[in-house]
VEXNULO-371411 format. One record per residue (C-alpha): residue number from 1; residue in three letters; x, y, z. Coordinates in nm, 4 decimals, padded with zeros to 6 digits, m for minus. Each point is the difference from the previous one (the first is absolute). Layout:
NODE   k   r        X        Y        Z
NODE NUM Ala        X        Y        Z
...
//
This chain:
NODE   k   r        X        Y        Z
NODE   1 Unk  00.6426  02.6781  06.9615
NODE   2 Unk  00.3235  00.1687 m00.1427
NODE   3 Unk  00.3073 m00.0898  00.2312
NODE   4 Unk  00.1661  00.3149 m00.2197
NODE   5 Unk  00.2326  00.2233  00.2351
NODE   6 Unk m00.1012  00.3431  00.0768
NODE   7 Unk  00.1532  00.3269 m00.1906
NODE   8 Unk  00.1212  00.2421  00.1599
NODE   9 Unk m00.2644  00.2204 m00.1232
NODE  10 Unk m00.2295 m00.2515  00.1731
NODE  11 Unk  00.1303  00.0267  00.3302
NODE  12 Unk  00.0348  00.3657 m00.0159
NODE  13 Unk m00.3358  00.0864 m00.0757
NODE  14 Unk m00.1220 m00.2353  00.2651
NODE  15 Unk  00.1597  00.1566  00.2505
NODE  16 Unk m00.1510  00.3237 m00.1457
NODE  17 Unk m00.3542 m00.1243 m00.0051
NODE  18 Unk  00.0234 m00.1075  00.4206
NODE  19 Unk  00.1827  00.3196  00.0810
NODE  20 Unk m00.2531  00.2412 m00.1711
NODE  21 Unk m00.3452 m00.2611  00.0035
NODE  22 Unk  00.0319  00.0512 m00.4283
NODE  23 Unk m00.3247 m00.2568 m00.0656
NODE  24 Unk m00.2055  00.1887  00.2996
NODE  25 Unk  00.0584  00.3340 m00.1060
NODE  26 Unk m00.1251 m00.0741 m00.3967
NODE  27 Unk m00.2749 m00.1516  00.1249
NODE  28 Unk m00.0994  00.2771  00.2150
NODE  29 Unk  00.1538  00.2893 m00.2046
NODE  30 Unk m00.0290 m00.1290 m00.3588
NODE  31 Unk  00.3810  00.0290 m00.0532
NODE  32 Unk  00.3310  00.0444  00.2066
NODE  33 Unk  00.2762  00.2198 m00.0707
NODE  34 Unk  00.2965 m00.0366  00.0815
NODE  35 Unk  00.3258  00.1996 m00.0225
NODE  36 Unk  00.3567 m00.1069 m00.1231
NODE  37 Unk  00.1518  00.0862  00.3400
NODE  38 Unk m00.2263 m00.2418  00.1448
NODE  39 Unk  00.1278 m00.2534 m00.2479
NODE  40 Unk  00.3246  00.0371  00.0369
NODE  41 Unk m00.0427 m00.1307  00.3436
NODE  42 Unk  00.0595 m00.3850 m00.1333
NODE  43 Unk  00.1022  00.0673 m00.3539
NODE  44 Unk  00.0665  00.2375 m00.3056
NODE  45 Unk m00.3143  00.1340 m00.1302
NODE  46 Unk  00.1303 m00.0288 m00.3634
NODE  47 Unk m00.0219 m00.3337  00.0614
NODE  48 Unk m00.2798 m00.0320  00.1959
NODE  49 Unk m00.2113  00.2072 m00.2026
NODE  50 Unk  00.0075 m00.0722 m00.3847
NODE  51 Unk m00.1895 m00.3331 m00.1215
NODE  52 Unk m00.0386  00.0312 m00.3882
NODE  53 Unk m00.1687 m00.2854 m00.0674
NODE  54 Unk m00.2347 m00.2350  00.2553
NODE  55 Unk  00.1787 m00.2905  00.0150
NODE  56 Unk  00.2789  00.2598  00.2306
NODE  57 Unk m00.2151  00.0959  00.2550
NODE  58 Unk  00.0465 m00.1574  00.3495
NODE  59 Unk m00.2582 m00.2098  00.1455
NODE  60 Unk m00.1335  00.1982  00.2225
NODE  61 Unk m00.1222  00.2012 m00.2783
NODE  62 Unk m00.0542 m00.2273 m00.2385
NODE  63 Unk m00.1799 m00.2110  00.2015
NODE  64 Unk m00.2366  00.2395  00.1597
NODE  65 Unk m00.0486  00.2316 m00.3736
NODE  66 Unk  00.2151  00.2440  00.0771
NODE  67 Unk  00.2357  00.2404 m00.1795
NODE  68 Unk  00.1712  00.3279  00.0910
NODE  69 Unk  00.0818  00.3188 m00.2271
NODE  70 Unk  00.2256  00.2920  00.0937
NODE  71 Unk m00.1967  00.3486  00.0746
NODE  72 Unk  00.2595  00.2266  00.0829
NODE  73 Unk  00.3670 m00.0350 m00.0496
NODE  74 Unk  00.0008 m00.1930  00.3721
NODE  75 Unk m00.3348 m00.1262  00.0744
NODE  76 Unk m00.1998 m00.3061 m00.1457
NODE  77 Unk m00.3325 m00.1029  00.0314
NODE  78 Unk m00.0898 m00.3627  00.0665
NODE  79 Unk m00.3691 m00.1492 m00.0686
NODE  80 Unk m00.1832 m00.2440 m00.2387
NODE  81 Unk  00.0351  00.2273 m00.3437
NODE  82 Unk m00.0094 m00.2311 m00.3221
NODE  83 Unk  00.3261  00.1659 m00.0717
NODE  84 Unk  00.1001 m00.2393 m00.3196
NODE  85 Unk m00.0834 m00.0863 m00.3049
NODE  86 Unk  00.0424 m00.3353 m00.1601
NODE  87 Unk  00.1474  00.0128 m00.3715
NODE  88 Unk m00.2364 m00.0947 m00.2890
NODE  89 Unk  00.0755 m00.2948 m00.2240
NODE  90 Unk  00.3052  00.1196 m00.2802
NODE  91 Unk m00.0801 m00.2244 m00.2161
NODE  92 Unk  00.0400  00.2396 m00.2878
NODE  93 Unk  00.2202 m00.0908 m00.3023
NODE  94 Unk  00.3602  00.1187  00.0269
NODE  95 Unk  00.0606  00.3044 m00.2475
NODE  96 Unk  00.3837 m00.0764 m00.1092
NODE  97 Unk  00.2227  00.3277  00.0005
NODE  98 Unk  00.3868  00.0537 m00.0048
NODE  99 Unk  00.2514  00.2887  00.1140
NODE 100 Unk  00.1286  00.2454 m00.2402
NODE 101 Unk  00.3085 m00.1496 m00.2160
NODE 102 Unk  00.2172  00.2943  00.1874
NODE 103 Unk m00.0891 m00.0868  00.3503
NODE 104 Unk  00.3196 m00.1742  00.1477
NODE 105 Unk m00.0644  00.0689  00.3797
NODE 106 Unk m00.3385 m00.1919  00.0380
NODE 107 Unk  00.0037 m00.3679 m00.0026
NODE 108 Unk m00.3401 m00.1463 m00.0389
NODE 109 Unk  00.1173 m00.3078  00.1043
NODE 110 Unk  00.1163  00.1176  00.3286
NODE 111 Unk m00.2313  00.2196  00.1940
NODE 112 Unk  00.1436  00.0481  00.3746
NODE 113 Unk m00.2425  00.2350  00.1658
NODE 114 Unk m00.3450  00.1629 m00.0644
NODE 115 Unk  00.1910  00.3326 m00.1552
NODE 116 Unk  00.1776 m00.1981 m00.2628
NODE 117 Unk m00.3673 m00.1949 m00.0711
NODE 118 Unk m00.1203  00.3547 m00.0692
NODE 119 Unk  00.2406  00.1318 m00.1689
NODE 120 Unk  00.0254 m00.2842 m00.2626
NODE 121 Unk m00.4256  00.0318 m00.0347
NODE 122 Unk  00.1009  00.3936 m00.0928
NODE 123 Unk  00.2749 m00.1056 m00.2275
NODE 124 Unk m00.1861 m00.2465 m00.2112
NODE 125 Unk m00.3054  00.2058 m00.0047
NODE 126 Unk m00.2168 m00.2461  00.2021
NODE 127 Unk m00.1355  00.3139  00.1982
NODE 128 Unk m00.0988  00.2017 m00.2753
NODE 129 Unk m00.1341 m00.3099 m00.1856
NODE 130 Unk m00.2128 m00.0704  00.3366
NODE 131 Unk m00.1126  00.3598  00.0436
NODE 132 Unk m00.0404  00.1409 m00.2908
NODE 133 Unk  00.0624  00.3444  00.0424
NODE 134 Unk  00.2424  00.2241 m00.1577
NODE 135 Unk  00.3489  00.1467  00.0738
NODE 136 Unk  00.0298 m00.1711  00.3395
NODE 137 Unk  00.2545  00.1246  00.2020
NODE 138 Unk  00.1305 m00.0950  00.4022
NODE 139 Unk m00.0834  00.2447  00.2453
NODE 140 Unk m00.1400 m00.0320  00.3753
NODE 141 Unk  00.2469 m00.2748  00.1733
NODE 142 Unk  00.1022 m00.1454  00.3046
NODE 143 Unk m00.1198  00.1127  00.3963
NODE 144 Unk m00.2251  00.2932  00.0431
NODE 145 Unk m00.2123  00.1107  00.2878
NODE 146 Unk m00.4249 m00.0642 m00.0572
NODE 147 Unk m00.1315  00.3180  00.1257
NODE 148 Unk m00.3275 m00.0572  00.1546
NODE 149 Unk m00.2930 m00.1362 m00.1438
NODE 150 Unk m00.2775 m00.3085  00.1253
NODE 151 Unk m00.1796 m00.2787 m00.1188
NODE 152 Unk m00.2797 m00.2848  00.0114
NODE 153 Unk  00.1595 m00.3639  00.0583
NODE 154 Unk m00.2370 m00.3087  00.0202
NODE 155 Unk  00.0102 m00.1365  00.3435
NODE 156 Unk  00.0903 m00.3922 m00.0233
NODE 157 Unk m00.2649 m00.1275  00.2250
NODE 158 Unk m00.2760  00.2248  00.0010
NODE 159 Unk  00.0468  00.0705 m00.4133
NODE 160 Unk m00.0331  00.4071  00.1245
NODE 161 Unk  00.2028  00.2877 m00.0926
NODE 162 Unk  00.2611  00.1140  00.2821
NODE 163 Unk  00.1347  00.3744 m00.0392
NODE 164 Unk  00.3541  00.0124  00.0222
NODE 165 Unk  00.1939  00.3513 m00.0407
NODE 166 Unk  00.3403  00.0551 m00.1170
NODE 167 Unk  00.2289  00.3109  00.1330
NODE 168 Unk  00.3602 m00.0459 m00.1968
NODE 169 Unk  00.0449 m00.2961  00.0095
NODE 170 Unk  00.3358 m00.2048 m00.2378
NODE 171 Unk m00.1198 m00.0731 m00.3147
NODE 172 Unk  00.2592 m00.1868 m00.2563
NODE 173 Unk m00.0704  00.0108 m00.3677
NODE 174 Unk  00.2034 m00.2216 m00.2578
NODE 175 Unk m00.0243  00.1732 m00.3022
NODE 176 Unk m00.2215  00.2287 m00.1692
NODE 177 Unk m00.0727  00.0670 m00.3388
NODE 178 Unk m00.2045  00.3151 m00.1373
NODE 179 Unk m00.1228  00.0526 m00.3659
NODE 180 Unk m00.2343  00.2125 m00.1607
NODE 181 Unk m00.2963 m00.1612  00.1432
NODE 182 Unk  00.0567 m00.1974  00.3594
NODE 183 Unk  00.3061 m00.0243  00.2791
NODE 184 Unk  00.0477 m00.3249  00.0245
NODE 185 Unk  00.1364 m00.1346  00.3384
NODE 186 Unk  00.1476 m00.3023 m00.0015
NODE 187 Unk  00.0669 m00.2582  00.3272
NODE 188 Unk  00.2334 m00.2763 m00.0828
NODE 189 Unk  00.0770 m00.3225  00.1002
NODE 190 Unk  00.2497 m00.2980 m00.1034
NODE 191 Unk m00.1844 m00.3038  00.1221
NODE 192 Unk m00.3779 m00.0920 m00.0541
NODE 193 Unk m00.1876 m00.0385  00.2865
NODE 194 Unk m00.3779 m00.0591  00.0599
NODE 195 Unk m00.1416  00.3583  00.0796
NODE 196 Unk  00.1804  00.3243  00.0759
NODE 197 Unk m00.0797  00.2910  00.2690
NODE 198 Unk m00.1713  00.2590 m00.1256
NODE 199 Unk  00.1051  00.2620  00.1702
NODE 200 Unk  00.2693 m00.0086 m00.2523
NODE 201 Unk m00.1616  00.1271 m00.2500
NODE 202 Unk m00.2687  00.2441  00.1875
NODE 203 Unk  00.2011  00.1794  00.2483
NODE 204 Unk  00.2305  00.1135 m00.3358
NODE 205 Unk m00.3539  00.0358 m00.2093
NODE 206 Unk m00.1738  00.2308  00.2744
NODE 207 Unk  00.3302  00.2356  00.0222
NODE 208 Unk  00.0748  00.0612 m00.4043
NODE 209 Unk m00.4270  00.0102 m00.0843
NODE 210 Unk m00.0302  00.3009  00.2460
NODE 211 Unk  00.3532  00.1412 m00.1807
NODE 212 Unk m00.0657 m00.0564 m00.3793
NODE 213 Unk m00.2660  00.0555 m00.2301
NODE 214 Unk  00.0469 m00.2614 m00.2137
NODE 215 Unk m00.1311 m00.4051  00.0944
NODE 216 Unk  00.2472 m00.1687  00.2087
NODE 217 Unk  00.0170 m00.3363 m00.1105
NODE 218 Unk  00.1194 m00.2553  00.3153
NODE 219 Unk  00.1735 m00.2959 m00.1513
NODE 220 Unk  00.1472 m00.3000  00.1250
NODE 221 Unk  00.3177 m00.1798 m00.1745
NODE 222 Unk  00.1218 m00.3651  00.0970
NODE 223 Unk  00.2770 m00.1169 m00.1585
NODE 224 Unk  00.0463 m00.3958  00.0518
NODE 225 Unk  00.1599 m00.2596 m00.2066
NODE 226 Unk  00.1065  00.2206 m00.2910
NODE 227 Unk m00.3857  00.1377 m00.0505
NODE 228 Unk m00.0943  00.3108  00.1289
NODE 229 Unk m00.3487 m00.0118  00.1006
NODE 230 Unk m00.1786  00.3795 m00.0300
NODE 231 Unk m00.3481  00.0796  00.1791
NODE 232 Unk m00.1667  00.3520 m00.0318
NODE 233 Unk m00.2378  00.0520  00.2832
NODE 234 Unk m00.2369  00.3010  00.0765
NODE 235 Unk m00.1661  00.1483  00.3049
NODE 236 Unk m00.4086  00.0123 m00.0775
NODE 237 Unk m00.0182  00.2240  00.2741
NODE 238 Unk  00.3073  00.2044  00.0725
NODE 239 Unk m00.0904 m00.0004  00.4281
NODE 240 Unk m00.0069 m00.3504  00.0054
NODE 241 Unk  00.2741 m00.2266  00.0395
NODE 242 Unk m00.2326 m00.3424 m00.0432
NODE 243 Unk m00.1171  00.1287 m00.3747
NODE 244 Unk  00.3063 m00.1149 m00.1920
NODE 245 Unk m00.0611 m00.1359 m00.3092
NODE 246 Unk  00.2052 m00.1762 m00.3031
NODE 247 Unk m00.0363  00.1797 m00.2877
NODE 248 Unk  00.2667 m00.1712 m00.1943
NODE 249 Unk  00.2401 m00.3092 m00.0411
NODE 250 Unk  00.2539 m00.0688 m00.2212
NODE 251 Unk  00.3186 m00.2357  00.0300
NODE 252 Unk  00.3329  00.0700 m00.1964
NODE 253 Unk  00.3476 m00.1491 m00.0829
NODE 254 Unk  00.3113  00.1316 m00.1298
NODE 255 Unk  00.2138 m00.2052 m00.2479
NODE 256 Unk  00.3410  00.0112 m00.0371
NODE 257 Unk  00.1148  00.1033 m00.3287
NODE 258 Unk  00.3437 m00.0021  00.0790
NODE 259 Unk  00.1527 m00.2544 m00.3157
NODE 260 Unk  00.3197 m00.1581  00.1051
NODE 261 Unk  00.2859 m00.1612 m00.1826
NODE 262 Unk m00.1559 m00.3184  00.1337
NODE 263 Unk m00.3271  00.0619 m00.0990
NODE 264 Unk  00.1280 m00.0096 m00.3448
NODE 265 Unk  00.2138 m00.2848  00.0118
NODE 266 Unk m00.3664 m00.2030  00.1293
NODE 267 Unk m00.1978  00.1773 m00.3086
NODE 268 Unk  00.2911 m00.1224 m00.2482
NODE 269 Unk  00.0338 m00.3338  00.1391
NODE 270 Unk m00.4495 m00.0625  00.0027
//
């Protein structure tokens, strides 16, 4: 048995699961939702709230198959959704690029935040190489509200689909990139990590496919240890969160082609 101290997230949301009887109410109801106010009783919802990966979930949830999603821009709803994904193998051989001779504000060998990671993957043309589409350029950014829309997600325990509806909720893009044949949306991270939460990638997906004609391509970039690691995934069925797919994998690296005086001197004296 673990001896490991409590987080505060811990504590918090077991006070919040004795005040409001959480584990009763999902199995009576299916699901529990729960607003921010309510929350913010023993701590910040933006921390309480937002578990990208598995491994951050507190126990309670984790170890009763839990995980939460937002469905308005202050409520949540709590039951046993298979909310994550776990990353494919990238064992895929690195394709070697480089920066443009002229590019003096991008270090490749210093990447400090997922931005700069995508910014460099524009720069050396790692994007276009990975999507192959034409004249790419950035559009759709940042926070935006959902609008409404609902969806099928496979219930943990019983393996059936739960509805879950969406009224404007906070959506957060990192970058997107449209060219003459797909908008791609892009989610980015700097660290790899065994799976992902897909609501990531489908709550963005479900607001730009109702918006666009074209195929909205979600896409997933990890950059860790100088390789950025690219996955392409696709919704079978565009009302269901469970029906993501990988479509494509591909692993990159930039090299430095920055010659120095140094550099020279080694060449000279080999």
């Amino acid at each position: 048995m673990s001896n490991a101290p409590k987080s505060l997230n811990d504590e918090a949301w077991e006070k919040l699961f004795s005040k409001y009887d959480i584990l009763n109410q999902i199995d009576v109801a299916g699901q529990f939702v729960i607003s921010a106010t309510q929350i913010k009783e023993f701590r910040e919802p933006r921390l309480m709230a937002k578990f990208d990966h598995t491994i951050n979930l507190p126990k309670l949830f984790a170890d009763n198959q839990l995980a939460i999603l937002p469905i308005t821009r202050g409520d949540y709803v709590i039951s046993h959704f298979e909310a994550y994904h776990t990353f494919e193998d990238n064992n895929s051989p690195i394709t070697r690029v480089s920066l443009p001779t002229y590019i003096q504000s991008l270090d490749s060998n210093h990447i400090s935040s997922e931005a700069i990671a995508l910014n460099c993957a524009i720069a050396s043309g790692i994007v276009a190489e990975f999507l192959e589409d034409e004249d790419l350029l950035a559009t759709v950014s940042g926070r935006m509200g959902s609008g409404t829309f609902d969806f099928n997600i496979t219930n943990a325990k019983s393996n059936a689909p739960c509805r879950v509806e969406v009224n404007n909720s906070q959506i957060e893009i990192d970058a997107a990139y449209e060219g003459v044949r797909g908008l791609a949306l892009f989610e980015a991270k700097r660290d790899l990590s065994d799976d992902f939460l897909v609501r990531q990638l489908y709550y963005p997906y479900r607001v730009w496919q109702n918006r666009v004609t074209k195929t909205v391509r979600p896409l997933f970039l990890v950059y860790s240890n100088g390789i950025y690691h690219l996955y392409e995934y696709m919704f079978q069925d565009p009302n269901n969160y469970s029906s993501l797919v990988l479509v494509k994998q591909k692993n990159y690296a930039v090299e430095d082609t920055l010659i120095t005086i140094a550099d020279i001197q080694a060449a000279l004296s080999s």
